[in-house]
N, CA, C, O and CB atoms as a CASP TS submission, in Angstrom:
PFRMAT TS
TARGET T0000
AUTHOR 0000-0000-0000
METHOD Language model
MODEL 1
PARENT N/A
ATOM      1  N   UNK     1      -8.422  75.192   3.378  1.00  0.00           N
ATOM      2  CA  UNK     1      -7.458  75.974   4.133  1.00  0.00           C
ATOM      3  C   UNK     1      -6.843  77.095   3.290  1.00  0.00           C
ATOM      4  O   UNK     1      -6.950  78.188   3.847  1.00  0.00           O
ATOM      5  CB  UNK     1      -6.366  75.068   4.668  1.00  0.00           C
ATOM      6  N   UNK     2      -6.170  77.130   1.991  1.00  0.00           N
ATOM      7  CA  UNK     2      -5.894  77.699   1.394  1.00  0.00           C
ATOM      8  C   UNK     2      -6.545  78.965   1.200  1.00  0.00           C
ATOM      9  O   UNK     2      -6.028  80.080   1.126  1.00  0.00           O
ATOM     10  CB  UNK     2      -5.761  77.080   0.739  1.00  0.00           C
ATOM     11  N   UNK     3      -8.139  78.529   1.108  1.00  0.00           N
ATOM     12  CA  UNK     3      -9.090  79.476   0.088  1.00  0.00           C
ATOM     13  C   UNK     3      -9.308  80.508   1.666  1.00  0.00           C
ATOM     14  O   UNK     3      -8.826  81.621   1.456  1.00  0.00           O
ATOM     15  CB  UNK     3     -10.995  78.451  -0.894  1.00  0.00           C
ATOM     16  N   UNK     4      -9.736  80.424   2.724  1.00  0.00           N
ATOM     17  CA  UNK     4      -9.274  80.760   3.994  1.00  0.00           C
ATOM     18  C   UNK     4      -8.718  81.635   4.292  1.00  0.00           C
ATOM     19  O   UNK     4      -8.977  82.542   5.083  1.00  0.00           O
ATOM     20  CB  UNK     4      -8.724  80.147   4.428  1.00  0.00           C
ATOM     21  N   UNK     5      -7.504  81.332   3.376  1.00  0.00           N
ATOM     22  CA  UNK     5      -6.410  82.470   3.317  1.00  0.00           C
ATOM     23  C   UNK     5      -6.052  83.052   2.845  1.00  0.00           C
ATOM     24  O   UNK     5      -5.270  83.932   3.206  1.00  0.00           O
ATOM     25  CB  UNK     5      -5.690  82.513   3.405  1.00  0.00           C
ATOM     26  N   UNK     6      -6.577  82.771   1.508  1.00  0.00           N
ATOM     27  CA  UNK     6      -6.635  84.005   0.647  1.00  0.00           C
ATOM     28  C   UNK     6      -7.783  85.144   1.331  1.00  0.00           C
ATOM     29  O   UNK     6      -7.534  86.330   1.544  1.00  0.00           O
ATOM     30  CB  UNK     6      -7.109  83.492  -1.001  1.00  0.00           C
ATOM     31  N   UNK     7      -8.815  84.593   1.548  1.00  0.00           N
ATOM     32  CA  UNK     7      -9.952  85.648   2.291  1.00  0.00           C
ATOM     33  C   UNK     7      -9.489  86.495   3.310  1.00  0.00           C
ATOM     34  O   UNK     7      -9.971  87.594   3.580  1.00  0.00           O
ATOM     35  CB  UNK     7     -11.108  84.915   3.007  1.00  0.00           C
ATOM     36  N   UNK     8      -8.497  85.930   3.894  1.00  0.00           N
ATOM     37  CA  UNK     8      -7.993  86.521   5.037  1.00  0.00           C
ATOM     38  C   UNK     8      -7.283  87.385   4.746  1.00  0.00           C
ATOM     39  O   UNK     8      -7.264  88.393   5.452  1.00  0.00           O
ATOM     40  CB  UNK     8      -7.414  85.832   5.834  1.00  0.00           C
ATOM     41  N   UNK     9      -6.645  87.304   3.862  1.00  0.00           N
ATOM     42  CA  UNK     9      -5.017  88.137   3.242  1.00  0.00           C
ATOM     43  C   UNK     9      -5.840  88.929   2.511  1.00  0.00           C
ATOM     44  O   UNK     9      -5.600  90.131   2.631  1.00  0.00           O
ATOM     45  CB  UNK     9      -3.579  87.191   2.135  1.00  0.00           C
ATOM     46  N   UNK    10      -7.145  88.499   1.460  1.00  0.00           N
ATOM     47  CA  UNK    10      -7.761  90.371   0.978  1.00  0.00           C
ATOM     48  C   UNK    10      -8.675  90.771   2.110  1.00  0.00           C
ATOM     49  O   UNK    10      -8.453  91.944   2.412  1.00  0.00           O
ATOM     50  CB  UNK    10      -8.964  90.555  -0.760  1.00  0.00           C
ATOM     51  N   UNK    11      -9.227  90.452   2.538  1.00  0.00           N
ATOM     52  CA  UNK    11      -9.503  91.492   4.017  1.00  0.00           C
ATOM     53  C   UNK    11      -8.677  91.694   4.756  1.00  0.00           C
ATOM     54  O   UNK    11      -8.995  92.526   5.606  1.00  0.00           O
ATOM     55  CB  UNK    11     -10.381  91.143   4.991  1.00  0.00           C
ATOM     56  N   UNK    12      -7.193  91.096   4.886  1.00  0.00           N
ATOM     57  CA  UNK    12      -6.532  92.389   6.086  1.00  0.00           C
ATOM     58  C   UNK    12      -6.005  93.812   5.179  1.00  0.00           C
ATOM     59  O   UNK    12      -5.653  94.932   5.549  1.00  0.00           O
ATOM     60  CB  UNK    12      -4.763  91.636   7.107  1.00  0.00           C
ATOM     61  N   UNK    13      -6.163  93.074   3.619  1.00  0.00           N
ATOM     62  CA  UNK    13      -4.933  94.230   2.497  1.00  0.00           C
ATOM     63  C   UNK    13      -6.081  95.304   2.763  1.00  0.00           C
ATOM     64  O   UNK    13      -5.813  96.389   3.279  1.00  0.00           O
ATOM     65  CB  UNK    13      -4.496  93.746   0.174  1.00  0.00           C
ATOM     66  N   UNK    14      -7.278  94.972   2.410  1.00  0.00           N
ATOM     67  CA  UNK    14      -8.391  96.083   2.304  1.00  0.00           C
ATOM     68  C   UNK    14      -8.983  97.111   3.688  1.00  0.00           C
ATOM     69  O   UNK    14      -9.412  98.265   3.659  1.00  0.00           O
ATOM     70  CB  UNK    14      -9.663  95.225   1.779  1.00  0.00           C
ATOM     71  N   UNK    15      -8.828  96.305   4.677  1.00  0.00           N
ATOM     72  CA  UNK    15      -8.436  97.052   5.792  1.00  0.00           C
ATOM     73  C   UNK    15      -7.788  97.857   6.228  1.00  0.00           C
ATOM     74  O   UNK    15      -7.990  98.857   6.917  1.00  0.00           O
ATOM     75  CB  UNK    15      -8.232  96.719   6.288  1.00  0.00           C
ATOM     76  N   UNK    16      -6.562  97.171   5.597  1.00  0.00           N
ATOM     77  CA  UNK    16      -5.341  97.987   6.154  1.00  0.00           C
ATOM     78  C   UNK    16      -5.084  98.945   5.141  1.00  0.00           C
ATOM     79  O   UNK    16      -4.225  99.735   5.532  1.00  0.00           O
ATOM     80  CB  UNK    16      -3.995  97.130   6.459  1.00  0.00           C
ATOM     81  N   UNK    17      -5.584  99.248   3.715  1.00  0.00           N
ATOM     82  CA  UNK    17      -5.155 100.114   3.244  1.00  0.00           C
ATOM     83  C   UNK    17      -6.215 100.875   3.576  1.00  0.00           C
ATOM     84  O   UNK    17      -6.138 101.857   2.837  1.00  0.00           O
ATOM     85  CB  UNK    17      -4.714  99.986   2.071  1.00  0.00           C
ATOM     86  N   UNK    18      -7.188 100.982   4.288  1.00  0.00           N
ATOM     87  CA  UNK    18      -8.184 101.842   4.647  1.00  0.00           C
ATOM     88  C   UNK    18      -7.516 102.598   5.780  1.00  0.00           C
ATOM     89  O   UNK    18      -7.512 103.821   5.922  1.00  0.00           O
ATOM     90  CB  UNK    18      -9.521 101.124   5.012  1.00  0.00           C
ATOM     91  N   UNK    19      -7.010 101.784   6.484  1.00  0.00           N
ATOM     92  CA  UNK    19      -6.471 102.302   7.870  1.00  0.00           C
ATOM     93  C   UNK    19      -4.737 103.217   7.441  1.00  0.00           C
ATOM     94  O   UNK    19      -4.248 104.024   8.232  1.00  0.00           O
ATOM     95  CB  UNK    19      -6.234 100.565   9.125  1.00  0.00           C
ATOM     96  N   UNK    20      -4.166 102.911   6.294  1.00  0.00           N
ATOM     97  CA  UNK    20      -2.767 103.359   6.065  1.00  0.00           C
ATOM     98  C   UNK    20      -3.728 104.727   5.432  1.00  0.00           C
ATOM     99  O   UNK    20      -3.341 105.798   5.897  1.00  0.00           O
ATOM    100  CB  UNK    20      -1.470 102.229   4.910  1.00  0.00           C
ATOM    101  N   UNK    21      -4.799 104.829   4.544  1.00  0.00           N
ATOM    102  CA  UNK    21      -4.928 106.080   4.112  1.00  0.00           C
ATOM    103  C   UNK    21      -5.510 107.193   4.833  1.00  0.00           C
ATOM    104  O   UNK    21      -5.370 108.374   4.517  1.00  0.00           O
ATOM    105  CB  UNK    21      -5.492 105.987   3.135  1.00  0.00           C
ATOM    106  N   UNK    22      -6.391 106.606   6.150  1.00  0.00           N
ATOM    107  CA  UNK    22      -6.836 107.683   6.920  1.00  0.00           C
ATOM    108  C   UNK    22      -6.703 108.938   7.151  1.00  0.00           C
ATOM    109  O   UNK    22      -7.543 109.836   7.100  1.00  0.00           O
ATOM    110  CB  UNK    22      -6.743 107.497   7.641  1.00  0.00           C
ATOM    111  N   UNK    23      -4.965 108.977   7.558  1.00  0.00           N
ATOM    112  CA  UNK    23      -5.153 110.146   7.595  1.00  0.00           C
ATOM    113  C   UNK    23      -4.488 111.396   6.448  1.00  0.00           C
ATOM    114  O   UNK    23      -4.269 112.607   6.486  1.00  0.00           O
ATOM    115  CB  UNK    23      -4.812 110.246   8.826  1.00  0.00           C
ATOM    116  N   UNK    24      -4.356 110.416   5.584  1.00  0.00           N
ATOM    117  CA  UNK    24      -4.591 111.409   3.848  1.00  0.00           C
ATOM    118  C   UNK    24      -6.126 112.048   3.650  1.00  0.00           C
ATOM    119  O   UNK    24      -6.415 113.193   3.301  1.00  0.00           O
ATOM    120  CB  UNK    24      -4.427 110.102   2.169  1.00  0.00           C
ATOM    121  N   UNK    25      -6.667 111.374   3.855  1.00  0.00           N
ATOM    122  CA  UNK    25      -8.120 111.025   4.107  1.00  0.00           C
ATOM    123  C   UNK    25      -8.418 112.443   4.950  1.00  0.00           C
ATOM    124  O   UNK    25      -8.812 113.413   4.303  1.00  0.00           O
ATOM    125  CB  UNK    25      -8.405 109.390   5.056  1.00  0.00           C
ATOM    126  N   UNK    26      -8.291 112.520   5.917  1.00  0.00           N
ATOM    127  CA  UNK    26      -8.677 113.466   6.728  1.00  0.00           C
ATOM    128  C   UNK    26      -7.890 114.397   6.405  1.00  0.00           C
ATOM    129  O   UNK    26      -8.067 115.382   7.121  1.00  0.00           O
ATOM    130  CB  UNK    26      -8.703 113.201   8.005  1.00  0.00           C
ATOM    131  N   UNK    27      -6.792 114.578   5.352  1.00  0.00           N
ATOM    132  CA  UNK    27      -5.444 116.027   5.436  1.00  0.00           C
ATOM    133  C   UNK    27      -6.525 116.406   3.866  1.00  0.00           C
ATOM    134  O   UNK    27      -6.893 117.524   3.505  1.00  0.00           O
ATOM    135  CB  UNK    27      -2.749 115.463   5.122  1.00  0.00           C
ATOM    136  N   UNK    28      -6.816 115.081   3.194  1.00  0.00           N
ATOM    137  CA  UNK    28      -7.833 115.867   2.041  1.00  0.00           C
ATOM    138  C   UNK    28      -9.284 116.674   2.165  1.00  0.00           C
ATOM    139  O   UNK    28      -9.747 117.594   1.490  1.00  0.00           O
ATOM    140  CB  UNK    28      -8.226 114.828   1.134  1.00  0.00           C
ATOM    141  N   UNK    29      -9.761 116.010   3.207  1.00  0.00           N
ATOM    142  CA  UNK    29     -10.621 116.624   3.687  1.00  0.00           C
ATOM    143  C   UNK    29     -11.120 117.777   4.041  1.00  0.00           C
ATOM    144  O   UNK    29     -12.137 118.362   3.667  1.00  0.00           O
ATOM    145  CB  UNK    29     -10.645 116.310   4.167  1.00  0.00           C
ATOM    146  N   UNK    30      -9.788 118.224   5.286  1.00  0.00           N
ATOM    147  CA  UNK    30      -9.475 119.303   5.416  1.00  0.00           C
ATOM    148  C   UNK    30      -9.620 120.093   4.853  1.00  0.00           C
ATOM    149  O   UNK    30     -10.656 120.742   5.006  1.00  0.00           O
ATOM    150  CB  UNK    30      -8.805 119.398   5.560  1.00  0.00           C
ATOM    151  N   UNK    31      -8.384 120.580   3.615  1.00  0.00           N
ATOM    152  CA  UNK    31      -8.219 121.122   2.441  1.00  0.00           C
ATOM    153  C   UNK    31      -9.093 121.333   1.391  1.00  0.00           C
ATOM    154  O   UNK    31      -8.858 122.218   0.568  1.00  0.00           O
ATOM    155  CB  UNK    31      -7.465 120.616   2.046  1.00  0.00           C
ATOM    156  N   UNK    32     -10.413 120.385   1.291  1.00  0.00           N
ATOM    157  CA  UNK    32     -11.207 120.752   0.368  1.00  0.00           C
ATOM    158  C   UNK    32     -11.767 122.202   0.644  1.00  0.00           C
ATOM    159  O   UNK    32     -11.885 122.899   1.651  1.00  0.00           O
ATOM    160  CB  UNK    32     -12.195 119.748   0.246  1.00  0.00           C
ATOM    161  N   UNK    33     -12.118 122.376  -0.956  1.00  0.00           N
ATOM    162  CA  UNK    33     -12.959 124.005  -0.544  1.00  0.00           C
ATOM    163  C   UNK    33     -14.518 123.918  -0.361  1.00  0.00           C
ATOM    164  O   UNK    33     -15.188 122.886  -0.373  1.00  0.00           O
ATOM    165  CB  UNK    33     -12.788 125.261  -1.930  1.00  0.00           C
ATOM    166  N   UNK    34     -14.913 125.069  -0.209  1.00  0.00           N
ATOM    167  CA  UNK    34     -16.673 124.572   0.615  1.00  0.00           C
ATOM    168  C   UNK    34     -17.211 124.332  -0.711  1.00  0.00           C
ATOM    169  O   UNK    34     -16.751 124.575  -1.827  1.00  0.00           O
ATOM    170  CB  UNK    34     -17.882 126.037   1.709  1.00  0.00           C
ATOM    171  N   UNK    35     -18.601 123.646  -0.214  1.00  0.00           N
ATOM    172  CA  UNK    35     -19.080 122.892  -1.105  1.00  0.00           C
ATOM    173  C   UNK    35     -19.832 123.840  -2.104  1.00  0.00           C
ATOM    174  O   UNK    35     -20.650 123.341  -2.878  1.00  0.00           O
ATOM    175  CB  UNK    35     -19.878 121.840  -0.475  1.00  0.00           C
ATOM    176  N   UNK    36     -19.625 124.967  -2.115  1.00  0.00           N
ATOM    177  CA  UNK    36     -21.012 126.211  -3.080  1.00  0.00           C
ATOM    178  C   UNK    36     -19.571 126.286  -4.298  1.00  0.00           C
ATOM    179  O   UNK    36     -19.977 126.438  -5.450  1.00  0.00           O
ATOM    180  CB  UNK    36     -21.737 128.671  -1.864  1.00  0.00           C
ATOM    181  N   UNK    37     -18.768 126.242  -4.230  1.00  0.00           N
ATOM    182  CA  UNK    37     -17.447 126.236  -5.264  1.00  0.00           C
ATOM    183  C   UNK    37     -17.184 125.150  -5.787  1.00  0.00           C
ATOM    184  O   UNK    37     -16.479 124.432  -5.078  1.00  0.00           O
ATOM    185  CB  UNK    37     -16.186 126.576  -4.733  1.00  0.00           C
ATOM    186  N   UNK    38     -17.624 124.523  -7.260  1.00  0.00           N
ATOM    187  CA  UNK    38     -17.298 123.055  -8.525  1.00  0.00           C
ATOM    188  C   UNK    38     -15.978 123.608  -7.782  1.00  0.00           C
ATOM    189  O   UNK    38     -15.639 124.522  -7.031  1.00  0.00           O
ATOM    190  CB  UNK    38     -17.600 123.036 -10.880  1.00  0.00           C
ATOM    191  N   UNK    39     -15.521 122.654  -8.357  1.00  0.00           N
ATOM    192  CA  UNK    39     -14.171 122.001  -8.174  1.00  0.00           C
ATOM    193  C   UNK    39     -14.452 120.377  -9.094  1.00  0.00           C
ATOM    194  O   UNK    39     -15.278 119.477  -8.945  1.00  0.00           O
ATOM    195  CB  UNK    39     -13.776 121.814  -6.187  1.00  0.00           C
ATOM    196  N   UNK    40     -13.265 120.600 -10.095  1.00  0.00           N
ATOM    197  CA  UNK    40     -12.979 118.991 -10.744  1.00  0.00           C
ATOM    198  C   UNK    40     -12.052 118.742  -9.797  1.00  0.00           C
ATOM    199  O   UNK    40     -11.118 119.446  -9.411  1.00  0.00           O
ATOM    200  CB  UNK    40     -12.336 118.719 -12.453  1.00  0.00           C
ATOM    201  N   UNK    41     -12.579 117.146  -9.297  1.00  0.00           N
ATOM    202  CA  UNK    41     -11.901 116.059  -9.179  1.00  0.00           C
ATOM    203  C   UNK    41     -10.386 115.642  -9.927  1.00  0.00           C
ATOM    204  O   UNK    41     -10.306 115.604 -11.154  1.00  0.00           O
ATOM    205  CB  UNK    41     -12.837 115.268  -9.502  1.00  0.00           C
ATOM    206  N   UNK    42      -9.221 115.340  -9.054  1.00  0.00           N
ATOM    207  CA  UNK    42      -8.305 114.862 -10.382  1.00  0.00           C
ATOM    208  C   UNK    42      -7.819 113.788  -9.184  1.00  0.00           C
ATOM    209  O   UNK    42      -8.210 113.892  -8.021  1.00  0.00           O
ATOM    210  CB  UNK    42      -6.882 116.188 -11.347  1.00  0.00           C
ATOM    211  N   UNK    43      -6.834 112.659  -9.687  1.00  0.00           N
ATOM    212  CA  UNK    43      -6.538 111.726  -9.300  1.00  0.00           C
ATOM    213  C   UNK    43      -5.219 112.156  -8.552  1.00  0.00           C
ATOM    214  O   UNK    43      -4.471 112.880  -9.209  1.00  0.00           O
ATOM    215  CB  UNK    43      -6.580 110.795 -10.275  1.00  0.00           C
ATOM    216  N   UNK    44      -4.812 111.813  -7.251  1.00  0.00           N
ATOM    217  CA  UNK    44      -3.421 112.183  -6.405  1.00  0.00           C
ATOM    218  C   UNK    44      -2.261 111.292  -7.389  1.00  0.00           C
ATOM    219  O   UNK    44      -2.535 110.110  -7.593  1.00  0.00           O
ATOM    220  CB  UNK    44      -3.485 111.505  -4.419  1.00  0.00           C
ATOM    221  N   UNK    45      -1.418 111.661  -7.786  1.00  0.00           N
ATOM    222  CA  UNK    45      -0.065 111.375  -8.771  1.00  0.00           C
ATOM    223  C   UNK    45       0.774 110.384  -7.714  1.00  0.00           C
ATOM    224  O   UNK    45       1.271 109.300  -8.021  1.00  0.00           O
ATOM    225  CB  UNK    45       0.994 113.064  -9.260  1.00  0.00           C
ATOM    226  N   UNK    46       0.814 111.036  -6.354  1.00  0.00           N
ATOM    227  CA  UNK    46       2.145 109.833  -5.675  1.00  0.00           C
ATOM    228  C   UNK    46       1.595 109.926  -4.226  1.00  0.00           C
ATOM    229  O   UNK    46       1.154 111.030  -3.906  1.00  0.00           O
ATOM    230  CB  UNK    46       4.251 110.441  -5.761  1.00  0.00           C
ATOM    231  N   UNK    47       1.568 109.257  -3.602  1.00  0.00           N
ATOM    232  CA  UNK    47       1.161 109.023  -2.064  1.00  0.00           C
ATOM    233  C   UNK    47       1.722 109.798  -0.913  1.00  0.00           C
ATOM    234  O   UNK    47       2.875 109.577  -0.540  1.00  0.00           O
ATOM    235  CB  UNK    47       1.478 107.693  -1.706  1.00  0.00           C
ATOM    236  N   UNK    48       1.190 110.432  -0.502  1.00  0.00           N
ATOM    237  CA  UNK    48       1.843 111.477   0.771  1.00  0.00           C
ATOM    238  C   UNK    48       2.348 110.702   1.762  1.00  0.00           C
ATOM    239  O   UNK    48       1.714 109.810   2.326  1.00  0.00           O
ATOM    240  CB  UNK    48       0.761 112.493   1.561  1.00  0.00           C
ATOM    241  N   UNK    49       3.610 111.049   2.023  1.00  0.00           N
ATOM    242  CA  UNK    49       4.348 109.947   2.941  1.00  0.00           C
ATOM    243  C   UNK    49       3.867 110.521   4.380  1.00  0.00           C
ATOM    244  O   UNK    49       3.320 109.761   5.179  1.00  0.00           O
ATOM    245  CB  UNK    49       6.258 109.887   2.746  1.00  0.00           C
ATOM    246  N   UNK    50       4.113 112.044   4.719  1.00  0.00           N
ATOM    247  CA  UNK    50       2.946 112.756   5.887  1.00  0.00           C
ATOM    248  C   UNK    50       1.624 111.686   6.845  1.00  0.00           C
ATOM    249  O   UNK    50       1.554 111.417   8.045  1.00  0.00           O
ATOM    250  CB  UNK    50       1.873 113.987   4.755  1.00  0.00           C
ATOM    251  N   UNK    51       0.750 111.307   5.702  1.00  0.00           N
ATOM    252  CA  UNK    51      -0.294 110.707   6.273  1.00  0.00           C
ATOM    253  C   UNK    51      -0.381 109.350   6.436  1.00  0.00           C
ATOM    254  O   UNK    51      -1.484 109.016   6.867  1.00  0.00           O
ATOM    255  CB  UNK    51      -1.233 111.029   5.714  1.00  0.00           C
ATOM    256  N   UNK    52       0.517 108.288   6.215  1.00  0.00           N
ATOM    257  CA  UNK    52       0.323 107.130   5.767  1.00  0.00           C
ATOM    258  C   UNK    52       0.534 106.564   6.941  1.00  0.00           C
ATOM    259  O   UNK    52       1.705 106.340   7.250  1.00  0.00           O
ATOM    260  CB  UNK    52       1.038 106.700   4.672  1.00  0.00           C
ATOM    261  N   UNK    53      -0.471 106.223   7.809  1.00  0.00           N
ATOM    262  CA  UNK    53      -0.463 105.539   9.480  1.00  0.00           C
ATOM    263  C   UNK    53      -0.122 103.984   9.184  1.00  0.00           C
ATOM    264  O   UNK    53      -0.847 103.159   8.629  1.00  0.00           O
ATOM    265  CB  UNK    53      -2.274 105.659  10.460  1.00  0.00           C
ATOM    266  N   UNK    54       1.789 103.731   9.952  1.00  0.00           N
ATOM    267  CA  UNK    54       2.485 102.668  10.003  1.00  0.00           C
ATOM    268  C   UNK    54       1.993 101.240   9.844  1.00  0.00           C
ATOM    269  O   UNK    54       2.518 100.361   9.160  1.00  0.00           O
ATOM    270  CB  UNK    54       3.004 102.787  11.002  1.00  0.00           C
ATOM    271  N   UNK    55       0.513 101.124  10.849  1.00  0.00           N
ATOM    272  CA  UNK    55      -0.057 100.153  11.673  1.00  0.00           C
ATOM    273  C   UNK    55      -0.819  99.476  10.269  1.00  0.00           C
ATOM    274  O   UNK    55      -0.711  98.290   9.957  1.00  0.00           O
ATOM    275  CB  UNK    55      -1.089 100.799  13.108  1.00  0.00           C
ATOM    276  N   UNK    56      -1.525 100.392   9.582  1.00  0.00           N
ATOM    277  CA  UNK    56      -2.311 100.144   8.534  1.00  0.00           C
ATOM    278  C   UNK    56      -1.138  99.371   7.385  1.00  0.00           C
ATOM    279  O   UNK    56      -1.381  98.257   6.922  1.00  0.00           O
ATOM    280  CB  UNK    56      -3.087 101.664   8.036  1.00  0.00           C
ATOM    281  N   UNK    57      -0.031 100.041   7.071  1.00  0.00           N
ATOM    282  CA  UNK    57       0.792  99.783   6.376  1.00  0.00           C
ATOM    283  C   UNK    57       1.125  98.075   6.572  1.00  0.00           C
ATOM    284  O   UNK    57       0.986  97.211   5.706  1.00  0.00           O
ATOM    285  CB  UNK    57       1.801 100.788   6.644  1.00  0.00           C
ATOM    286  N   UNK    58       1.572  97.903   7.885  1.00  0.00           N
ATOM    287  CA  UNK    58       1.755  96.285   8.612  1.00  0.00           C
ATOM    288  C   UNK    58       1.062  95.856   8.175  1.00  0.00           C
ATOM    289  O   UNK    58       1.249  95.188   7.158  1.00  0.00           O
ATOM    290  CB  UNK    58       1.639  95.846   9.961  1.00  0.00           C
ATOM    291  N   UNK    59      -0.184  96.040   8.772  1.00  0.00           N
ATOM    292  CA  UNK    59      -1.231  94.782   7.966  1.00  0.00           C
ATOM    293  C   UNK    59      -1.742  94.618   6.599  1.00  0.00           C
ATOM    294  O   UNK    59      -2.281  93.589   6.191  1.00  0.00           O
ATOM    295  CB  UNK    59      -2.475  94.749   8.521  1.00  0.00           C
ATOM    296  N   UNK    60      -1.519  95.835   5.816  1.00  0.00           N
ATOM    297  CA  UNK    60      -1.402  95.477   4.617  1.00  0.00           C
ATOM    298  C   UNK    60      -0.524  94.483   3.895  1.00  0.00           C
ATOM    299  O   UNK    60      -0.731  93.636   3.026  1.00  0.00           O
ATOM    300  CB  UNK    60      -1.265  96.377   4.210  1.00  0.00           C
ATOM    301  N   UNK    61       0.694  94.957   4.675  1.00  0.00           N
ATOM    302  CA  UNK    61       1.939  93.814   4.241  1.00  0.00           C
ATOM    303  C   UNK    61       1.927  92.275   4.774  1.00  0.00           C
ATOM    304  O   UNK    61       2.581  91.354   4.285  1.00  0.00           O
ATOM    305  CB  UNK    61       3.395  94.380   4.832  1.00  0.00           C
ATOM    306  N   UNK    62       0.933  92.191   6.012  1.00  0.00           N
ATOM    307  CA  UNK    62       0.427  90.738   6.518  1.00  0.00           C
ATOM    308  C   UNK    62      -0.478  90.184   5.210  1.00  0.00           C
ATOM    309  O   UNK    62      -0.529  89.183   4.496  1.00  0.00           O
ATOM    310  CB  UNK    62      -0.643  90.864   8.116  1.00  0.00           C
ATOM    311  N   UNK    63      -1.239  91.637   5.374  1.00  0.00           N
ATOM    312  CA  UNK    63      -2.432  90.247   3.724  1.00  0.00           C
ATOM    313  C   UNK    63      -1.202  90.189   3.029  1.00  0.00           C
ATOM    314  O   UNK    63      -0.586  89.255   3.542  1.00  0.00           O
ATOM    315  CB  UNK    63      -4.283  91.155   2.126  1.00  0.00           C
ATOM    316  N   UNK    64      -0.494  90.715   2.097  1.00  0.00           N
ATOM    317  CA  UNK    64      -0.224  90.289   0.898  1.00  0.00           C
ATOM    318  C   UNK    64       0.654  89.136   1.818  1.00  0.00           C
ATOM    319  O   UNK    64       0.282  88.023   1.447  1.00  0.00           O
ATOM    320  CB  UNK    64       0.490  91.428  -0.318  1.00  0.00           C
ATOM    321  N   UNK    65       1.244  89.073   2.428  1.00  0.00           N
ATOM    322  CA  UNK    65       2.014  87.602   2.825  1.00  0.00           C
ATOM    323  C   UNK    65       0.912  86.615   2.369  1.00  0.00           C
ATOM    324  O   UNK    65       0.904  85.852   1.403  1.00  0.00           O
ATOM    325  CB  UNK    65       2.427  87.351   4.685  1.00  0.00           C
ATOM    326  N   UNK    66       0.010  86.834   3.302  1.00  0.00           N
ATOM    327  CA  UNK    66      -1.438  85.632   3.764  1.00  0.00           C
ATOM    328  C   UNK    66      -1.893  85.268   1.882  1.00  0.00           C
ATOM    329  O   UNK    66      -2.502  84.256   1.536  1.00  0.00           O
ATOM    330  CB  UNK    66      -3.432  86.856   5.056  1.00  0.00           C
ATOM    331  N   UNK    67      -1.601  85.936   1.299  1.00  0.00           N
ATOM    332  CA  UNK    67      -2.449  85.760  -0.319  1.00  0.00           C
ATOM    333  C   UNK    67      -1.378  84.908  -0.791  1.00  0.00           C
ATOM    334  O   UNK    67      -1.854  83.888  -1.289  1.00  0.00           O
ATOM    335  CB  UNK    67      -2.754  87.362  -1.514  1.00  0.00           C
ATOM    336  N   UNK    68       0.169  84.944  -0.832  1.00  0.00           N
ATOM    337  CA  UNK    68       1.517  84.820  -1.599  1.00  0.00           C
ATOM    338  C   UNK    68       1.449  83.331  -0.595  1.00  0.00           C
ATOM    339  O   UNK    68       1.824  82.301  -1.155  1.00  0.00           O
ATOM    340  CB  UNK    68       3.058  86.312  -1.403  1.00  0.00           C
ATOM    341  N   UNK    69       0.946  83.225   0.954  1.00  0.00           N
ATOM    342  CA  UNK    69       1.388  81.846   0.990  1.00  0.00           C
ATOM    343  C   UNK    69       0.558  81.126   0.513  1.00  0.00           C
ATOM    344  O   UNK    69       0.808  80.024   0.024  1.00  0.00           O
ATOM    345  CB  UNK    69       1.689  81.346   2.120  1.00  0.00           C
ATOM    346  N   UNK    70      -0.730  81.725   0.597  1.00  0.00           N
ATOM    347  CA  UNK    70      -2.494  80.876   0.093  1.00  0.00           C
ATOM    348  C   UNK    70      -1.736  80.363  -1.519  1.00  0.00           C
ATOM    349  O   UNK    70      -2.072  79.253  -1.932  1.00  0.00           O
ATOM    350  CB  UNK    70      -4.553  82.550  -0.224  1.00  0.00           C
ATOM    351  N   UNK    71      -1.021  80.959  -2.129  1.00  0.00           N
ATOM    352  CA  UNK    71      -0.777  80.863  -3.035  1.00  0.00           C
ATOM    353  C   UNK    71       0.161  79.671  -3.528  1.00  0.00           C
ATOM    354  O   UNK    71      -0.084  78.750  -4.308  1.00  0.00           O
ATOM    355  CB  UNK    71      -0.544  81.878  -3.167  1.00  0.00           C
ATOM    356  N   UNK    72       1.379  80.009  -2.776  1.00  0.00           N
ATOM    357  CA  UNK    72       2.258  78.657  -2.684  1.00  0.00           C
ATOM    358  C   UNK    72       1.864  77.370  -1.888  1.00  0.00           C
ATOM    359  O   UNK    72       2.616  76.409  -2.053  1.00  0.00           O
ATOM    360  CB  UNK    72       3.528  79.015  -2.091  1.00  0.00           C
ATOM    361  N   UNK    73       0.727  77.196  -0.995  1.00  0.00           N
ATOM    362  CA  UNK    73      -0.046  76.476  -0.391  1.00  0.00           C
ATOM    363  C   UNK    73      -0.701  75.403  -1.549  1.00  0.00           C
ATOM    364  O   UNK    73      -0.837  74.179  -1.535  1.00  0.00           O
ATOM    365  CB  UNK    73      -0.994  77.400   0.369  1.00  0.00           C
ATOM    366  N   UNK    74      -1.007  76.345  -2.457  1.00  0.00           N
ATOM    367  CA  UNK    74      -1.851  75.967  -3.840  1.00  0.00           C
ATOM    368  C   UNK    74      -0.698  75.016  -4.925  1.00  0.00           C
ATOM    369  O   UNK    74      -0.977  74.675  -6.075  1.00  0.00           O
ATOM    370  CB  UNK    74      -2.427  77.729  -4.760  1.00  0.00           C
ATOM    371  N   UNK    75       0.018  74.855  -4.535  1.00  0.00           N
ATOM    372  CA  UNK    75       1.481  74.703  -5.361  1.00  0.00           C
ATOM    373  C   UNK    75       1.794  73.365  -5.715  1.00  0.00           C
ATOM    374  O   UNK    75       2.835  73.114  -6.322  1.00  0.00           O
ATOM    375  CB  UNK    75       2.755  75.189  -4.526  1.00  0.00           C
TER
END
């Protein structure tokens, strides 16, 4: 039961942070320049609060519950 739930809690975190970044995702997208112009890669510094879809956010915060009880379950 435990182990269950841990599985459950990293597939909703990994989901849901797929689904909270979307539409960063698509605002980066956008913004890129065409592809005949290098451009280095650099890493985003702090998270755009703009794109971060609520729903994705929730269920991210459901896994980490689902992992923290798998955890105290284990206890």
């Amino acid at each position: 039961m435990p182990s269950d739930m841990l599985l459950f809690g990293l597939v909703l975190f990994v989901i849901g942070g797929v689904l909270a970044m979307k539409g960063t995702i698509r605002h980066d997208a956008n913004t890129a320049p065409p592809a005949h112009h290098p451009v280095h890669m650099t890493l985003r510094r702090s998270l755009p609060l703009h794109g971060i879809c609520p729903v994705g956010l929730t269920i991210m915060i459901i896994g980490v519950a689902c992992v923290v009880a798998s955890y105290l379950v284990r206890l």
